[in-house]
N, C-alpha and C positions, 0 to 999 in steps of 0.2 A: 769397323767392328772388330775385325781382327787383330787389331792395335792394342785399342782396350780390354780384349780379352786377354793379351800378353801380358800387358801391363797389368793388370788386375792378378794377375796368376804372379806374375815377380816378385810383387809383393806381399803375396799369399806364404811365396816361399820363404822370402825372405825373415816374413814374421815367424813364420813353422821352423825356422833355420836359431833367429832369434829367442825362441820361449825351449827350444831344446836345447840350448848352451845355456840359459836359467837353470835349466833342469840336472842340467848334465858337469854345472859348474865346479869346483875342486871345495871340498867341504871347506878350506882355509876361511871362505866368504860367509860362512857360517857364521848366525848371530852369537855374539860376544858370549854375553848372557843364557844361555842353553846350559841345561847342568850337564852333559856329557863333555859341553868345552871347559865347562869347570873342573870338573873331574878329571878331564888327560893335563890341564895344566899343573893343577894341585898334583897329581901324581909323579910328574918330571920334576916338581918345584922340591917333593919329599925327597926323591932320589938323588938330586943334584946337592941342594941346599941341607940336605939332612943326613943323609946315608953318604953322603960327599963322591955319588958314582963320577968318576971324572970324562965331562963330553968335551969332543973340539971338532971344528971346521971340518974337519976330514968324515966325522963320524955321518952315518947313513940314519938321521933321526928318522926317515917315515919306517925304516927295518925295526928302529931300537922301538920307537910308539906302538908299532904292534904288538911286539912282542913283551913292550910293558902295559899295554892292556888285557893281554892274555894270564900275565902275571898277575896285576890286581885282582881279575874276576876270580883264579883260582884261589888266592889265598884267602880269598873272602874279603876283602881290604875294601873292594867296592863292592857291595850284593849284584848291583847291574847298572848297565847299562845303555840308554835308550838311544844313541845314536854313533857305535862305534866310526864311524870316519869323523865327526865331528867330535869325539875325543882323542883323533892319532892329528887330526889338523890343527888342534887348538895346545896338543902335548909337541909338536914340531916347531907351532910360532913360538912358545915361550921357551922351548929349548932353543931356539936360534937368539932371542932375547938372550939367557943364561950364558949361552957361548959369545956373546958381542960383548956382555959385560966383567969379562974379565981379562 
């Protein structure tokens, strides 16, 4: 009895371990398609590809996405926002994109 109440609890944990790293995941995993990840890409893609800000290897894009989403919201550029780490995660993959392709 006391076997399968370990057992039963193990996997108790294990699952409660399992559904809090779902939870707890890195926005990166975030669906594609979400307009917040639309918005932090479009936003790196203006600044890179438009405004020609020059990034590289070296650069600290989860610093730069912050603080280029603080800048959109202020200047009005985006009105809001509905899931800021799923627009600094989806403004880092395609910055890391932009930086491999060149």
């Amino acid at each position: 009895m006391l076997e399968s109440v370990s057992g039963r609890f193990g996997w108790r944990s294990a699952a409660g371990i399992f559904a809090a790293t779902l939870v707890l995941a890195p926005a990166a995993a975030a669906d594609p398609e979400c307009s917040s990840c639309e918005q932090g890409k479009e936003a790196i893609d203006d600044q890179v590809l438009h405004r020609h800000v020059p990034l590289t290897a070296t650069d600290d894009l989860h610093q730069y996405c912050e603080s280029l989403l603080r800048n959109v919201l202020k200047s009005g550029r985006v009105a809001r926002v509905d899931s800021p780490p799923d627009f600094v995660a989806s403004c880092e993959q395609e910055g890391r994109v932009l930086i491999a392709g060149r």
